[in-house]
C-alpha positions in Angstrom: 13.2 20.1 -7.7 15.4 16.9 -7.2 14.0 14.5 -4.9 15.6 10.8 -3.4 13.0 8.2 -2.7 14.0 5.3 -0.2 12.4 2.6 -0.3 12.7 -0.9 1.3 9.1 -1.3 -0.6 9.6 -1.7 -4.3 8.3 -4.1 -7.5 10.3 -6.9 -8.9 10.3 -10.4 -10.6 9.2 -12.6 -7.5 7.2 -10.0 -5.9 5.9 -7.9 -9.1 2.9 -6.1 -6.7 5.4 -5.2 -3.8 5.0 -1.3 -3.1 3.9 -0.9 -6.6 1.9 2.5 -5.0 5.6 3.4 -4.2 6.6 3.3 -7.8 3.8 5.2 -8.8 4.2 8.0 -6.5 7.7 8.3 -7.7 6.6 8.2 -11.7 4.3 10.8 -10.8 6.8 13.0 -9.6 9.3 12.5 -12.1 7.2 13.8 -14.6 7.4 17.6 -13.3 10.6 16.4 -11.6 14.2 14.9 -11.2 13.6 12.0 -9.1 15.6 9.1 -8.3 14.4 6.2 -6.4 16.7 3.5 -4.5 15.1 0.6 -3.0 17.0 -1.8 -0.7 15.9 -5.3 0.6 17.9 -8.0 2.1 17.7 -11.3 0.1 17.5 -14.6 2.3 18.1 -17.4 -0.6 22.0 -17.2 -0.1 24.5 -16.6 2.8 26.9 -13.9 2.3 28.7 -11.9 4.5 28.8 -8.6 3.3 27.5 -9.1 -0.6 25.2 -6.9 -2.7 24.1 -6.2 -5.9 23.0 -3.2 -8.0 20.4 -3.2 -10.5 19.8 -0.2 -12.9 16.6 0.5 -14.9 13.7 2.9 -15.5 10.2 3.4 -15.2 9.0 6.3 -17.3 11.2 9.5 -16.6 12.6 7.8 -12.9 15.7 6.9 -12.4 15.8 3.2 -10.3 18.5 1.7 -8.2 17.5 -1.8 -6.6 19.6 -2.6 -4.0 19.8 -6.4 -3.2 21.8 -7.8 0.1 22.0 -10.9 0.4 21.5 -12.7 4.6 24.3 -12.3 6.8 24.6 -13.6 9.9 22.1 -12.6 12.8 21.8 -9.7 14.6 24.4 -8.4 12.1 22.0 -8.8 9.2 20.1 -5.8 9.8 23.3 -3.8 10.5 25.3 -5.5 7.3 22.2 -3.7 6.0 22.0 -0.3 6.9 25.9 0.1 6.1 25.5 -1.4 2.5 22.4 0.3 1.8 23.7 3.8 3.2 27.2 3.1 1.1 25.3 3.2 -1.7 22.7 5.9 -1.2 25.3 8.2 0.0 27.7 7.5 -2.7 24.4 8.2 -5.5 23.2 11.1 -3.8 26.4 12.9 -3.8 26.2 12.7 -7.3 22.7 13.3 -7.6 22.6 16.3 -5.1 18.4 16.0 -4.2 16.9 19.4 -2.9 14.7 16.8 -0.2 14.6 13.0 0.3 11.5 10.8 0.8 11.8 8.1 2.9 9.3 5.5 2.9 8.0 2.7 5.4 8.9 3.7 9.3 11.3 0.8 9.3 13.9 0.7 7.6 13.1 3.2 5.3 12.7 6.0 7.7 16.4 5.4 10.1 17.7 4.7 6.8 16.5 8.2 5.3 17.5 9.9 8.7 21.3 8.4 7.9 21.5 9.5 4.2 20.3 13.0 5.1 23.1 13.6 7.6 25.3 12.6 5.0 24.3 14.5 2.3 22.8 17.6 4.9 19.7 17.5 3.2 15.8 17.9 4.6 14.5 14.5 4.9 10.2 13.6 5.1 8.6 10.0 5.8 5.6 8.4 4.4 4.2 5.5 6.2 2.0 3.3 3.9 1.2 0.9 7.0 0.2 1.4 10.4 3.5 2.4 12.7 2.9 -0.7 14.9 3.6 -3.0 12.4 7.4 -1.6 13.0 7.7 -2.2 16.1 9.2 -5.7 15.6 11.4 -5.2 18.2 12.0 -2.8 21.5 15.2 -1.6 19.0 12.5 -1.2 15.8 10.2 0.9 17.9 13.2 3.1 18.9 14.5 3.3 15.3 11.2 3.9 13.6 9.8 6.5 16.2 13.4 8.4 16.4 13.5 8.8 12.7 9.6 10.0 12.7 10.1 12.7 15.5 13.0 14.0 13.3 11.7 14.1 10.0 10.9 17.2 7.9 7.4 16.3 7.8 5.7 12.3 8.6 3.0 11.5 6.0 0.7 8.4 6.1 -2.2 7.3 3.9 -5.8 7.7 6.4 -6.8 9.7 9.2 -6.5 6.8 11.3 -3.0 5.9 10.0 -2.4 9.6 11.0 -4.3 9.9 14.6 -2.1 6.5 15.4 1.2 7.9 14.6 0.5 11.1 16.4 -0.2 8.8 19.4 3.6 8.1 19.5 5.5 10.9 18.0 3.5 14.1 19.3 3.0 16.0 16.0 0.9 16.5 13.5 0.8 13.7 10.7 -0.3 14.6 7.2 -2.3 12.6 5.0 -1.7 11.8 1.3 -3.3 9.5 -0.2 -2.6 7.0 -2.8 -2.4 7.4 -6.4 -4.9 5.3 -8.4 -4.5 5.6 -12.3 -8.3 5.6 -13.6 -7.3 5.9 -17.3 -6.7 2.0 -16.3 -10.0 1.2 -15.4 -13.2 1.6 -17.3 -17.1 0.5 -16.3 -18.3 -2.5 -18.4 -21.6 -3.7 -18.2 -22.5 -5.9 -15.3 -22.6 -9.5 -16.7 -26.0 -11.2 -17.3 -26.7 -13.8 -15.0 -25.0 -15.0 -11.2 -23.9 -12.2 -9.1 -19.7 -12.3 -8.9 -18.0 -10.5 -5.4 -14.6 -9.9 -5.6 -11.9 -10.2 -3.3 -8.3 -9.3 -4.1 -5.6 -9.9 -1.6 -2.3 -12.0 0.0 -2.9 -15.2 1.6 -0.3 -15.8 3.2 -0.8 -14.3 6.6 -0.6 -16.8 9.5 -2.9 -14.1 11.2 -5.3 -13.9 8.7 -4.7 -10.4 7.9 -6.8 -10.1 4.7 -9.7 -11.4 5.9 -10.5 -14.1 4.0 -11.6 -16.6 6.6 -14.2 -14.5 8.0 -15.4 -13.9 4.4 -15.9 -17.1 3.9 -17.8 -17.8 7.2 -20.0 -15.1 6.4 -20.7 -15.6 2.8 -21.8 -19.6 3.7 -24.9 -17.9 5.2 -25.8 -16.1 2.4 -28.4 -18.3 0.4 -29.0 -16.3 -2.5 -27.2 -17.4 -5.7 -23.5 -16.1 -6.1 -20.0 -16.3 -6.8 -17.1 -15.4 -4.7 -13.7 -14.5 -7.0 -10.6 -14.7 -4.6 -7.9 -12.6 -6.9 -4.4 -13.7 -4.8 -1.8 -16.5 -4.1 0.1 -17.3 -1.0 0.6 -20.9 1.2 -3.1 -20.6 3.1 -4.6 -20.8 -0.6 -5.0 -24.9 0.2 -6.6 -24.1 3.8 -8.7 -21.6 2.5 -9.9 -23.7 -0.3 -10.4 -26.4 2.4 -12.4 -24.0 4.3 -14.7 -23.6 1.5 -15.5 -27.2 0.8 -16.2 -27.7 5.0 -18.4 -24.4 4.6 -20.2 -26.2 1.7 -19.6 -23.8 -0.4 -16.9 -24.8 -2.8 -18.7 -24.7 -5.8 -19.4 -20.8 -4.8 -15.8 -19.7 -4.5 -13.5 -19.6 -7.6 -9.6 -19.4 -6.8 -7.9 -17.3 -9.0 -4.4 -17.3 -7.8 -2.2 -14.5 -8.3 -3.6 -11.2 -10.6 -0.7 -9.1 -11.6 -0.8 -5.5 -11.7 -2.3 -5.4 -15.5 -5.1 -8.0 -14.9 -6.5 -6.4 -12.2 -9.0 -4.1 -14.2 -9.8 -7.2 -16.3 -10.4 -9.0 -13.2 -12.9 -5.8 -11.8 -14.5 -5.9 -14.8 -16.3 -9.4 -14.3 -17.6 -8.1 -10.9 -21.0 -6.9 -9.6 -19.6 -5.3 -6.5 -16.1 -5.6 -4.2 -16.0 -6.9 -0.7 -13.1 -5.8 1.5 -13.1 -8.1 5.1 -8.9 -7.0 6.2 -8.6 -6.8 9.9 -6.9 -3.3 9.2 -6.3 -1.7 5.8 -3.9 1.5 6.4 -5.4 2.5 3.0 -7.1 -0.4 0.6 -6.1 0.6 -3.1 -7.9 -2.5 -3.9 -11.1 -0.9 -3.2 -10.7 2.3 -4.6 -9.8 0.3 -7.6 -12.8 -1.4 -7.8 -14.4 2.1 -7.2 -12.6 3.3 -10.2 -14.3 1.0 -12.2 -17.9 1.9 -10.7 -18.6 -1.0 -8.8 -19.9 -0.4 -5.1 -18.1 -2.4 -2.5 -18.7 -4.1 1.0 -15.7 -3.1 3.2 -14.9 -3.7 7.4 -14.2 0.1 9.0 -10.8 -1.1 9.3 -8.9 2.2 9.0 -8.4 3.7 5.4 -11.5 2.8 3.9 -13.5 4.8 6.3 -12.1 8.3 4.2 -14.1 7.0 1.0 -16.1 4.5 1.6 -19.7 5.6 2.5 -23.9 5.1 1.3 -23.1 7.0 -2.5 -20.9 4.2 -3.1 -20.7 1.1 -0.7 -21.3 0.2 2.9 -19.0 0.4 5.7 -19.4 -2.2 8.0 -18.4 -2.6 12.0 -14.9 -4.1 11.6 -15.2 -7.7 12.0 -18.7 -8.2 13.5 -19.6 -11.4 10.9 -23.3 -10.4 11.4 -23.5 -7.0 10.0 -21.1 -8.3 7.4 -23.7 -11.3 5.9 -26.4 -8.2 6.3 -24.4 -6.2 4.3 -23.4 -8.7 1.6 -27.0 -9.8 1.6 -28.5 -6.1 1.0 -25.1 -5.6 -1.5 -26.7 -8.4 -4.0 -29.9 -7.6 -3.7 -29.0 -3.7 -4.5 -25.9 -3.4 -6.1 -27.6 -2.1 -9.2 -29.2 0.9 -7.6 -25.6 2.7 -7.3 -24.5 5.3 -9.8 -21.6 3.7 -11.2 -20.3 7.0 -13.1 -20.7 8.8 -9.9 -18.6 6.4 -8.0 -15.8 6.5 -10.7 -15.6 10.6 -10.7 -15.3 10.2 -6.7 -12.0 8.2 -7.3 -11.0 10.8 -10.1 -11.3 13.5 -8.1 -9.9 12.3 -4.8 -6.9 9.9 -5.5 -5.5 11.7 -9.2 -1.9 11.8 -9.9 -2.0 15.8 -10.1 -3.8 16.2 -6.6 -0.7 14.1 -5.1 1.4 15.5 -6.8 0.7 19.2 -5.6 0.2 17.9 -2.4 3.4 16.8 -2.5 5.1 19.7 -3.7 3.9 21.6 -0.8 5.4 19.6 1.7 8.8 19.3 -0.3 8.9 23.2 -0.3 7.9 23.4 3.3 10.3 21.4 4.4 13.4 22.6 2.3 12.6 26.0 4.1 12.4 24.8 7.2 15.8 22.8 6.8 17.6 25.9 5.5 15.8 28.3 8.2 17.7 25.7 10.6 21.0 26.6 8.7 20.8 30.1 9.7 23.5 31.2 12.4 
C-alpha cells in the first residue's frame, strides 16, 4: 500500500522532539510499506511574501519532504500557507499516487489533508495526537478542523478520552491508536544505591503551566522524606521554576537538567526510582510509558491518556490536580516503589504500545477506508 503522511508536526534542528511519535508511526509503516511523509510549518524568523523551501532526506525506508514557509503578512499567513503547502503536496502526490493519505493534527493537518485528497481523489483519515480543543484557535480554526474531521475516511486519536471528546463535536465514532514506544531502547537497570530520584520530563515553556511543574513542586516541598527531583526539559519558565524551588526551600532537592534529546532519554530513566507525571491534560503521555518501558512505576494526574495504562500493577493514578492526593501519592511512591514488578511493568508496554500492534491496527483502517472511498465511486 502507498500511504501520504501530512504533517504540520515533524523533528528538526531547533525543535529535534517536535512530533517525533509522528516520525515513528511513519517508519513503522514504511517498513511493510511505500510511505512518504511531508511536513509543513510556517517559519516566523524572516518576512517573505510568498517564499518556501524544500528539504529532502530519509529516515529508514521513508521518504521525507520538509516544507518550510517563511511569515507573510497577517491574516494572509495562514492562507500563503495552505496554497504553498498544497502546491507542493499535490504536485508530489501526483507523482507518488498514495492508495490513502494520513493527515495528522486537526489543524492544519487535517483541512490541509481534506485539500490534497480532492486533488489527487484519494480516501483521506486524521489522527489527532492532542485534544480537538486545542484547534479551536479561532471561530474559523474550529470550523476548519471539525469540517475536515466530519469528512474524513476515518478520525483517530490517542486515549478514550481524546476519543469521547472529539465524538462530542463531530457525531461519530473516533478510533483509538495508540503511540508507538520502541522498548528495544529502554532496558531496567538497577535502582541506584542511596537518595530516591523522581523524574519529570517535559516543556517549560507554557505560560499556562501545562506540564505541571509548578504544582509538582508545591507538592513535593511537603514531602519530608529524603529525595531528588530530576526536571528533564528546557523552555523560558526554567528561571521561574528554578526560582520557585529556592522560595519552596527546596533547591537543593530539584536538579535542572535542561533539555534531554530523543537518545538521552533512556539514559535519563535509567537514574530514576520512579516517574511522576503532574500535566493538566496529557492526550497520551509517551513520557510515562517510557518510563514504564524501563520498569519504573510512575505517579501520574488522571489527566486523559494516562488513565488507559496507568493503574495499581504499575503506578498510581491520581485525581487530576488535587495537590493533596498528589503529596499522598508521592509520599506512598518513595516509601514503596520497590514492591512493583519492574519486568512486569515493561512486558505491559511491550505488549500494548509495539510497532506491529500499530501497525496492523493501522492497516485495517487504511483498507477500510480505501473501500469505503471506492464504494462511493460507484455510479
Amino acid at each position: 500500500m502507498k500511504i501520504l503522511f501530512l504533517t504540520p508536526w515533524y523533528p528538526e534542528d531547533k525543535n529535534p522532539n517536535h512530533g517525533i511519535f509522528v516520525r515513528e508511526q511513519a517508519a513503522a509503516l514504511a517498513t511493510h510499506h511505500e510511505v512518504v511523509l511531508i511536513s509543513a510549518k510556517i517559519r516566523y524568523d524572516k518576512f517573505r511574501l510568498a517564499s518556501y523551501q524544500i528539504e529532502e532526506s530519509s529516515f529508514g525506508k521513508l521518504k521525507e519532504y520538509r516544507v518550510s514557509i517563511q511569515r507573510s503578512l497577517p491574516i494572509y499567513n495562514q492562507l500563503n500557507f495552505f496554497i504553498i503547502s498544497m502546491r507542493v503536496a499535490s504536485k508530489i502526490a501526483r507523482t507518488f499516487k498514495p492508495d490513502v493519505i494520513h493527515g495528522n493534527i486537526g489543524y492544519p493537518g487535517g483541512f490541509w489533508s481534506y485539500l490534497v485528497s480532492k486533488v489527487v481523489h484519494r480516501p483521506y483519515i486524521i489522527t489527532e495526537h492532542t485534544f480537538i480543543y486545542n484547534n479551536f484557535r479561532s471561530w474559523l480554526h474550529k470550523r476548519l478542523t471539525l469540517f475536515s474531521m466530519r469528512r474524513a475516511g476515518a478520525v483517530i486519536t490517542v486515549s478514550r478520552k481524546a476519543a469521547l471528546e472529539i465524538e462530542g463535536y463531530i457525531k461519530k465514532p473516533v478510533l483509538v491508536v495508540h503511540n508507538i514506544i520502541d522498548t528495544a531502547r529502554f532496558s531496567i537497570q538497577p535502582y541506584a544505591q542511596g537518595v530516591i530520584h523522581i523524574g519529570f520530563l517535559g516543556r517549560l515553556s507554557s505560560e499556562q503551566h501545562v506540564k505541571g511543574l509548578d504544582v509538582l513542586l508545591k507538592a513535593i516541598s511537603k514531602i519530608r522524606k529524603e529525595f531528588v527531583l530530576d526536571i528533564a526539559g528546557d523552555g523560558h519558565l526554567m528561571a521561574e521554576y528554578q526560582s520557585t524551588a529556592v522560595q519552596l526551600g527546596i533547591a537543593e532537592k530539584c536538579r535542572f537538567h535542561g533539555f534531554i534529546g530523543y537518545d538521552d532519554v533512556p539514559g535519563f530513566m535509567s537514574r530514576l526510582h520512579f516517574f511522576v507525571n503532574t500535566s493538566r491534560f496529557e492526550s497520551f503521555g509517551i513520557a510515562i510509558v517510557e518510563a514504564m518501558a524501563s520498569g519504573l512505576p510512575v505517579v501520574s494526574f488522571d489527566n486523559g491518556g494516562p488513565a488507559d495504562f496507568v493503574n495499581s500493577s504499575n503506578g498510581i493514578l491520581v485525581e487530576n490536580q488535587n495537590e493533596e492526593k498528589l503529596v499522598q501519592a508521592l509520599d506512598a511512591m518513595i516509601s514503596n516503589y520497590s514492591s512493583y514488578k519492574r519486568e512486569r511493568i515493561r512486558e505491559g508496554v511491550m505488549m500494548k504500545f509495539s510497532r506491529d500492534k500499530f501497525t496492523s491496527a493501522m492497516e485495517d483502517i487504511y483498507s477500510s477506508a480505501v473501500k469505503q472511498f471506492l464504494i462511493r465511486q460507484l455510479p
